[in-house]
C-alpha positions as CSV (number, residue, x, y, z in Angstrom):
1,X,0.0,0.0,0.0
2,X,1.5,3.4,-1.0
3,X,0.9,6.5,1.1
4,X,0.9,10.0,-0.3
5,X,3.3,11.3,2.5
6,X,5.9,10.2,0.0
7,X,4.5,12.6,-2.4
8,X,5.8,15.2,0.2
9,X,9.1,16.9,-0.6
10,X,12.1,15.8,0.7
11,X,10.7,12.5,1.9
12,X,12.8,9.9,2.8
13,X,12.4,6.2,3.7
14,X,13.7,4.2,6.0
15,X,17.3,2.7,5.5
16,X,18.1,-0.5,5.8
17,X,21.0,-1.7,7.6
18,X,23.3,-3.7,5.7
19,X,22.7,-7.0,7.7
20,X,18.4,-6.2,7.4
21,X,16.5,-6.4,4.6
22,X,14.4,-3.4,3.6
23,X,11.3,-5.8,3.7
24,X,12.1,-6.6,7.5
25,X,11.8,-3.1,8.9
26,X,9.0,-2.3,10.9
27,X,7.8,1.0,9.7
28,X,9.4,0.9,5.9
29,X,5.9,1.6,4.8
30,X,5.8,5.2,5.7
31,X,8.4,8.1,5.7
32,X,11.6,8.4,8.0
33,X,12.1,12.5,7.5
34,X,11.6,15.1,4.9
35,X,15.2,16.1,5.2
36,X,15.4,17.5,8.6
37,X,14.6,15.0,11.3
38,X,15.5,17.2,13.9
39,X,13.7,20.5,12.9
40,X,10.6,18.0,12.5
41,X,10.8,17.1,16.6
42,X,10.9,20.4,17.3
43,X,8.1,21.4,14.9
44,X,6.4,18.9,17.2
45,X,7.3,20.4,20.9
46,X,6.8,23.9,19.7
47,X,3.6,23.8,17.5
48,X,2.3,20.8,15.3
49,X,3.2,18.5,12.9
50,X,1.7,15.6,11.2
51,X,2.8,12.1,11.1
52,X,2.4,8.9,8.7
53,X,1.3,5.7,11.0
54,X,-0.6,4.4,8.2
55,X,1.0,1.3,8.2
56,X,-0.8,0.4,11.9
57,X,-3.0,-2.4,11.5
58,X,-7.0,-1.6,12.3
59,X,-9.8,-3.7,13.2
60,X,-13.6,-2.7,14.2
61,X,-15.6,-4.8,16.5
62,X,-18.8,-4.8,16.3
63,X,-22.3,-6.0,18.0
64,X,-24.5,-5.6,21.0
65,X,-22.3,-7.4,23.2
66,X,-18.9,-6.0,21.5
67,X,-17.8,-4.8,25.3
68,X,-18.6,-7.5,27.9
69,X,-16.8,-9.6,25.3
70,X,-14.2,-7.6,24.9
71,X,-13.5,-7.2,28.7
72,X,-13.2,-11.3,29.0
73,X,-10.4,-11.2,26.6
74,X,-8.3,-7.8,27.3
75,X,-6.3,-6.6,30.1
76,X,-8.3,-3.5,30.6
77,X,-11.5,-2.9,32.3
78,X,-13.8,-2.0,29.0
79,X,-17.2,-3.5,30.2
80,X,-18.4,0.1,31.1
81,X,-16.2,1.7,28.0
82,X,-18.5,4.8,27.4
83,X,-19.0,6.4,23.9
84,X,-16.3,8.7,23.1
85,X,-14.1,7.0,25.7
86,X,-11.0,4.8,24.8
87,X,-8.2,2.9,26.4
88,X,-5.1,1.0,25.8
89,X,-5.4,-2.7,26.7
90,X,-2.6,-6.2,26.4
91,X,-4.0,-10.0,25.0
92,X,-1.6,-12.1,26.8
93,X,-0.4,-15.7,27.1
94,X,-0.9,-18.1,29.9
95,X,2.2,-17.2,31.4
96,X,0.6,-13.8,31.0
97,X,3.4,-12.4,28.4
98,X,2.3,-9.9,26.1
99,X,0.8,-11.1,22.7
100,X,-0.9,-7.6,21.6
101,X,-0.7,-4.1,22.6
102,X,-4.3,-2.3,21.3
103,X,-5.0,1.4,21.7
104,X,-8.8,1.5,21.5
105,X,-11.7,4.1,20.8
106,X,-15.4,3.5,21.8
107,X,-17.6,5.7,19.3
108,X,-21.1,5.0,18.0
109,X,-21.3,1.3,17.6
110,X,-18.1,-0.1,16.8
111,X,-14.9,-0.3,19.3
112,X,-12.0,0.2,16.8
113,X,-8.3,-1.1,17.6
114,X,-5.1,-0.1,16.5
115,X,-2.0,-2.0,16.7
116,X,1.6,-2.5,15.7
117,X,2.2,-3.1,11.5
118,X,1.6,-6.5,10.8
119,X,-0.2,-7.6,14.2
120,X,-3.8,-7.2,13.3
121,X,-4.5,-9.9,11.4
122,X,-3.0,-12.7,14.3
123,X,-5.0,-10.3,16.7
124,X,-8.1,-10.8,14.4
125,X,-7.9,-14.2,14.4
126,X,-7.3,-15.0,18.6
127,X,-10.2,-12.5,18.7
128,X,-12.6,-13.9,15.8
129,X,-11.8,-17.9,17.4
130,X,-12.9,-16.4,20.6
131,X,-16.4,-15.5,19.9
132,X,-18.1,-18.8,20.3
133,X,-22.0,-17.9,20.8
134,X,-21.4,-13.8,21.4
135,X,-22.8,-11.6,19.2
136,X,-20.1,-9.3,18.0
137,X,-18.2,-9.3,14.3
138,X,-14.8,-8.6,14.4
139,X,-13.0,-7.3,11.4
140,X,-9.3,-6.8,9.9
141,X,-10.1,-3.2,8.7
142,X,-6.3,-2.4,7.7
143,X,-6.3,-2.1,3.9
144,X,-9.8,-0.2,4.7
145,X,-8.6,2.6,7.4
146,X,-5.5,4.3,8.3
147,X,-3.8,6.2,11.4
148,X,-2.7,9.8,10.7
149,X,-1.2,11.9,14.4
150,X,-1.2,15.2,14.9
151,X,1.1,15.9,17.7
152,X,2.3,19.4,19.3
153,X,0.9,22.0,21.9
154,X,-1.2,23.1,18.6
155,X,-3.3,20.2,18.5
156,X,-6.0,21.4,19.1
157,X,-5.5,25.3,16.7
158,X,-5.0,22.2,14.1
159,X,-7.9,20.1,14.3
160,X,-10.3,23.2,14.5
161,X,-8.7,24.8,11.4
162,X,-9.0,21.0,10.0
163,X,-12.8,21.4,10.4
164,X,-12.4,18.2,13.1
165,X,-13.8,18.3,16.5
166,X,-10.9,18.2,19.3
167,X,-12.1,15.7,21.8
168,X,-10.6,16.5,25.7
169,X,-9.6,14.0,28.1
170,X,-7.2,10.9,28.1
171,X,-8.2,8.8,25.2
172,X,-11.3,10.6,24.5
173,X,-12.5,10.2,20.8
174,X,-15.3,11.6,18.4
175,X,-16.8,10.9,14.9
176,X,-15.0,12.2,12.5
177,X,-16.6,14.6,9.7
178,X,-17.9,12.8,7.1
179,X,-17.0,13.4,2.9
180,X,-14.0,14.0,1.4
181,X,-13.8,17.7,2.3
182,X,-15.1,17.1,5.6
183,X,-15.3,20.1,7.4
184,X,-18.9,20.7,6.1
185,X,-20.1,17.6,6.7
186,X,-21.8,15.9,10.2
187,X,-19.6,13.9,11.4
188,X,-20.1,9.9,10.9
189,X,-18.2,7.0,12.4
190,X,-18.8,5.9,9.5
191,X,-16.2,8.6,8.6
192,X,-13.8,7.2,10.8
193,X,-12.8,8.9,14.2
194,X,-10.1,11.4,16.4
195,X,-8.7,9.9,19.8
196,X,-7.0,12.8,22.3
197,X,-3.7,11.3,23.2
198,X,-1.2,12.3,25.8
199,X,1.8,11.5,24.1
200,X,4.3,11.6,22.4
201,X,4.3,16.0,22.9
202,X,5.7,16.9,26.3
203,X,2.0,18.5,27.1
204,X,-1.2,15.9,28.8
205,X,-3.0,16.7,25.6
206,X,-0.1,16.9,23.1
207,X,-1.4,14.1,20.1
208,X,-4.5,12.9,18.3
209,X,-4.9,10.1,16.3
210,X,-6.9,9.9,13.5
211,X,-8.3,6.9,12.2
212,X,-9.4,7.7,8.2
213,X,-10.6,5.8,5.5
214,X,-7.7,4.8,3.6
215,X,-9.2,5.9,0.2
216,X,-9.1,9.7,1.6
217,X,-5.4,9.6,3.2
218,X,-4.8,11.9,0.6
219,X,-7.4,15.0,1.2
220,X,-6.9,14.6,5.3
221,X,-3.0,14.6,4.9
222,X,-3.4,17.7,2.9
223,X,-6.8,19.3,5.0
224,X,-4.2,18.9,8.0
225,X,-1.2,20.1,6.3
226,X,-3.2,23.0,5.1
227,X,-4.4,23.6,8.7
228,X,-1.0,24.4,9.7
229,X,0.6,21.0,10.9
230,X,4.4,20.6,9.3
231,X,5.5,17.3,7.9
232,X,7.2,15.1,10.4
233,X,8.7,11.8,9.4
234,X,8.2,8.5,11.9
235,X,12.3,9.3,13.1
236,X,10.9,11.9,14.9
237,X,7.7,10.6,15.9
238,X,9.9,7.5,17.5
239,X,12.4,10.0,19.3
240,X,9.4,11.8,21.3
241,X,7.9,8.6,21.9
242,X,11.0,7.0,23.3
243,X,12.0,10.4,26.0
244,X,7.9,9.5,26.9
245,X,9.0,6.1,27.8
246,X,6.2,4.6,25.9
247,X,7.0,1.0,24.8
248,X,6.4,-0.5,21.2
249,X,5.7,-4.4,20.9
250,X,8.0,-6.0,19.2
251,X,10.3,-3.7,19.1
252,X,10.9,-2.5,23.5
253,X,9.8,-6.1,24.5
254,X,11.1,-9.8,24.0
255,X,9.1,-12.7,24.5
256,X,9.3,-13.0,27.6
257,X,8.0,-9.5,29.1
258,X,5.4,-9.1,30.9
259,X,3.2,-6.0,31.7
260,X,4.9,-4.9,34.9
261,X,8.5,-4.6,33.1
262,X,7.0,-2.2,30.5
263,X,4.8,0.4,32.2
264,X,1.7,-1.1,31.1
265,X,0.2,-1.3,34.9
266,X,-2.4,1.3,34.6
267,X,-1.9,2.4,31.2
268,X,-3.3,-1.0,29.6
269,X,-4.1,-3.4,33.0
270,X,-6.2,-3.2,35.4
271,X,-5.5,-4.6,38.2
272,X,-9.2,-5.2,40.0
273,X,-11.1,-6.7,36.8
274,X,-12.2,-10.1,36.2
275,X,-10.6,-13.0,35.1
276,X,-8.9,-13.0,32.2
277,X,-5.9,-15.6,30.2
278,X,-2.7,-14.2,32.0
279,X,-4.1,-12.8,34.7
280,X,-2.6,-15.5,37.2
281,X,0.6,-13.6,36.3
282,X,0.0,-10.3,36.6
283,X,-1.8,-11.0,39.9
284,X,1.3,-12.5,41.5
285,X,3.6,-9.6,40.5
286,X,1.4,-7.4,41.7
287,X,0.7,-8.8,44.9
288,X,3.7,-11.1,45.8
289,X,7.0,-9.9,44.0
290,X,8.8,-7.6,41.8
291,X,8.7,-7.4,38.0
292,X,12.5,-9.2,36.9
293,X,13.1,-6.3,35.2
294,X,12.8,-2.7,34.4
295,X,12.3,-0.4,31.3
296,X,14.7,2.5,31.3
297,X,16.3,5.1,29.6
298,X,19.7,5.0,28.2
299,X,22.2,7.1,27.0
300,X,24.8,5.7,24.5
301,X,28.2,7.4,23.2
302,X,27.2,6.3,20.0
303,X,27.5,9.5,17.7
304,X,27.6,9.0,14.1
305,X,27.8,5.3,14.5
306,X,24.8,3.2,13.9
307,X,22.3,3.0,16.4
308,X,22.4,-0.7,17.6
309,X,18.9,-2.3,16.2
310,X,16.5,-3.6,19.1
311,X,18.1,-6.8,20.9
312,X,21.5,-5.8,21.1
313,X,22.8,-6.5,24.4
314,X,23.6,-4.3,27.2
315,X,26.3,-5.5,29.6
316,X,27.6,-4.3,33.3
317,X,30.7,-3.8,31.2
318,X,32.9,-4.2,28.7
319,X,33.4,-7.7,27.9
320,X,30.7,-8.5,31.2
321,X,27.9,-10.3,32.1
322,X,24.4,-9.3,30.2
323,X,22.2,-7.7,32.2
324,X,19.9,-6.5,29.5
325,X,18.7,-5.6,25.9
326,X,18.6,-2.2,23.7
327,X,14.6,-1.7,22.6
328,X,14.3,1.8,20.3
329,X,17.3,3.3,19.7
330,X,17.0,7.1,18.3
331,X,18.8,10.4,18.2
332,X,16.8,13.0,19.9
333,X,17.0,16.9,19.2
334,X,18.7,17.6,22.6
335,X,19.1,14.5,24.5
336,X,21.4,12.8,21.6
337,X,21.6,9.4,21.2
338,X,19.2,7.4,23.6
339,X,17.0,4.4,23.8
340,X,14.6,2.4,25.2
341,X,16.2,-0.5,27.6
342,X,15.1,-3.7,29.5
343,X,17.1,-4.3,32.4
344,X,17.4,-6.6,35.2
345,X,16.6,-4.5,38.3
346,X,19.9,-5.1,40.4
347,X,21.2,-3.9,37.4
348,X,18.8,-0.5,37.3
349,X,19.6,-0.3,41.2
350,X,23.2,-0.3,40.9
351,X,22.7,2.1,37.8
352,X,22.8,5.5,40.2
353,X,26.5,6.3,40.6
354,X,27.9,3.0,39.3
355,X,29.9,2.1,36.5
356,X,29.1,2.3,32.9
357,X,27.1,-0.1,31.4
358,X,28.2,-1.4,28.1
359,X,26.3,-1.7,24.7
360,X,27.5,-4.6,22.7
361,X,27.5,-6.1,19.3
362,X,25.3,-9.1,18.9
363,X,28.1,-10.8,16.3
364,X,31.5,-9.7,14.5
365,X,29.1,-8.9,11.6
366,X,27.3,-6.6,13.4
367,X,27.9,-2.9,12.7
368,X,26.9,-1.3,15.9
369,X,30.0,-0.1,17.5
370,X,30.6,-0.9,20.9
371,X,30.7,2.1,23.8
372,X,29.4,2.8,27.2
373,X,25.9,3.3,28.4
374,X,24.0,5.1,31.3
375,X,20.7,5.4,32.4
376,X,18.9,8.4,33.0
377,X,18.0,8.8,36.6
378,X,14.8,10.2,35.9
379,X,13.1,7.1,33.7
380,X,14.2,5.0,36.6
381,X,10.7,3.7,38.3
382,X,9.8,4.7,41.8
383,X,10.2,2.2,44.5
384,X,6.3,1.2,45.1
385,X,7.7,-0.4,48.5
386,X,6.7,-3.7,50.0
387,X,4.2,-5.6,47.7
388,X,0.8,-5.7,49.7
389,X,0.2,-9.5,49.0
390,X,3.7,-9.8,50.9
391,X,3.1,-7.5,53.8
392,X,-0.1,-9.6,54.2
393,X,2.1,-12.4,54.6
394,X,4.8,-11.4,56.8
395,X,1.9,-9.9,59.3
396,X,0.3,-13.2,59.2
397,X,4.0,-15.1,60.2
398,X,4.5,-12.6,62.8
């Protein structure tokens, strides 16, 4: 599928690195920069610009019972999910490691989720072999609809020039205006829909999504354009989103994480729902121990080098043991180079004042260069104390 943001001057797609096909990255499908990835995160702290996620899979679900199903299946509590509200939610495995990372929207009739490139059609399938007897229809809607963001502190300046309705509050959404010059239209979700989100901008209302009909990309990437948001490439989409510490499947996780590791308590579980497959898991964490490990921030020396690709170890040093992996790597407008890190959490409590940690090649083929690592005090998680489960315990023995 071919997305007019390439029609944009200056656009430029992602590189491959010369031991990764083209094919294999993640977000080939859309834009990297229009020549000046930096200028484009700043664009997006300062005012507004707009971003190619096209390549996100969608699906719809519909039906009268679309959210007490939903809510037996999914992480979050969505039984309730009022119109205009969304939410993120997790599908995970028995061990309760995460399958699927959604970011849903409740409008009209249909609950629409949007997830990682290439995810929706296994998340369409766990979802379509779950239905049994319940009346709901669940749909792959990806080569139908498509995810534009609008992200700055002039969201909202955008969207009203746009001729869109700015919805408030976390994960809020509204119909979008209907025909393909929409702003003098009523607004359909038919026409697809706009979601407030809080990130990536450095503001609580800082992004919207907007989820289009892929056969008018075109006149929404140029009706937002026109309303005053600058082209930003996915580079510097990613950069703002990794200084959020906001976690991408399959890229920040492995296959053995688990919501607790990632910052997902909260964002996308709920901890005082129902039963649901993983729960066990996320239950026992919660109540008993301590997530194994920790996502972080790190900064790397790398420079001009390549930025090591996600799973490149992290070590306590050079030539020690591993006490981690690299998730996003990016160069951001005035942090440098950083990126997204799962590490063990001695390794995140000894971070504070310790010694370097090291960033390693995965092979002698590998081009990342080798070089020291630290993490940023600030992305380190608070200390929650003693888990309540365990307290119980202890009181109980004593």
């Amino acid at each position: 599928m071919t997305t007019p943001s390439f029609d944009e001057p200056g656009a430029v797609a992602p590189q491959p690195r010369d031991d990764e096909p083209g094919d294999d990255l993640l977000d080939a499908a859309v834009p990297a920069h229009y020549g000046d990835p930096f200028g484009e995160q700043r664009a997006m702290t300062r005012r507004a610009g707009v971003v190619d996620r096209s390549h996100r899979g969608v699906l719809r679900v519909t039906g009268p019972e679309r959210l007490s199903w939903l809510h037996l299946l999914l992480s979050q509590q969505v039984a309730d999910l009022a119109e205009g509200a969304g939410t993120e939610a997790l599908v995970l495995d028995a061990q309760g490691r995460v399958e699927h990372h959604a970011v849903l929207a409740h409008v009209g009739d249909t609950v629409w989720l949007d997830v990682e490139p290439g995810r929706a059609a296994g998340l369409a399938d766990y979802l379509d072999r779950m239905r049994f007897w319940s009346q709901v229809e669940v749909a792959d809607a990806s080569d139908e609809w498509a995810v534009l963001s609008v992200v700055g502190p002039a969201v909202d300046e955008v969207l009203t020039a746009a001729g869109v309705e700015a919805p408030h509050g976390d994960h809020a959404a509204v119909a979008l205006p209907g025909g393909g010059d929409g702003a003098q239209r009523s607004s359909t979700p038919e026409a697809g829909v706009v979601r407030r989100m809080s990130w990536p901008g450095p503001d609580t209302e800082a992004a919207a999504d907007l989820i289009v009909p892929r056969a008018e990309l075109a006149p929404w990437w140029s009706r937002l354009r026109g309303a005053g948001a600058r082209p930003a490439g996915h580079d510097a989409f990613e950069a703002l989103r990794v200084t959020a510490l906001k976690p991408r499947l399959g890229l920040d996780t492995d296959e053995r994480a688990i919501p607790h590791e990632m910052g997902w308590i909260g964002a996308a579980v709920h901890l005082h729902k129902g039963c649901y497959r993983g729960q066990e898991t996320v239950s026992r964490v919660a109540n008993l121990g301590r997530p194994p490990r920790q996502l972080v921030l790190l900064h790397l020396q790398a420079g001009d080098d390549p930025l090591p690709p996600p799973g490149t170890p992290v070590l306590t040093g050079e030539g020690g043991r591993s006490v981690g992996r690299i998730g996003t790597a990016v160069r951001h407008h005035e942090l440098g180079t950083v990126a997204l890190a799962l590490l063990k959490r001695s390794a995140v409590a000894s971070a504070p004042g310790g010694d370097p940690l090291w960033v390693a090649a995965e092979s002698e083929d590998s081009d990342v260069v080798p070089g020291p690592a630290s993490v940023d005090p600030d992305s380190i998680p608070p200390d929650t104390g003693e888990p309540p489960g365990r307290a119980a315990m202890r009181r109980l023995k004593g």
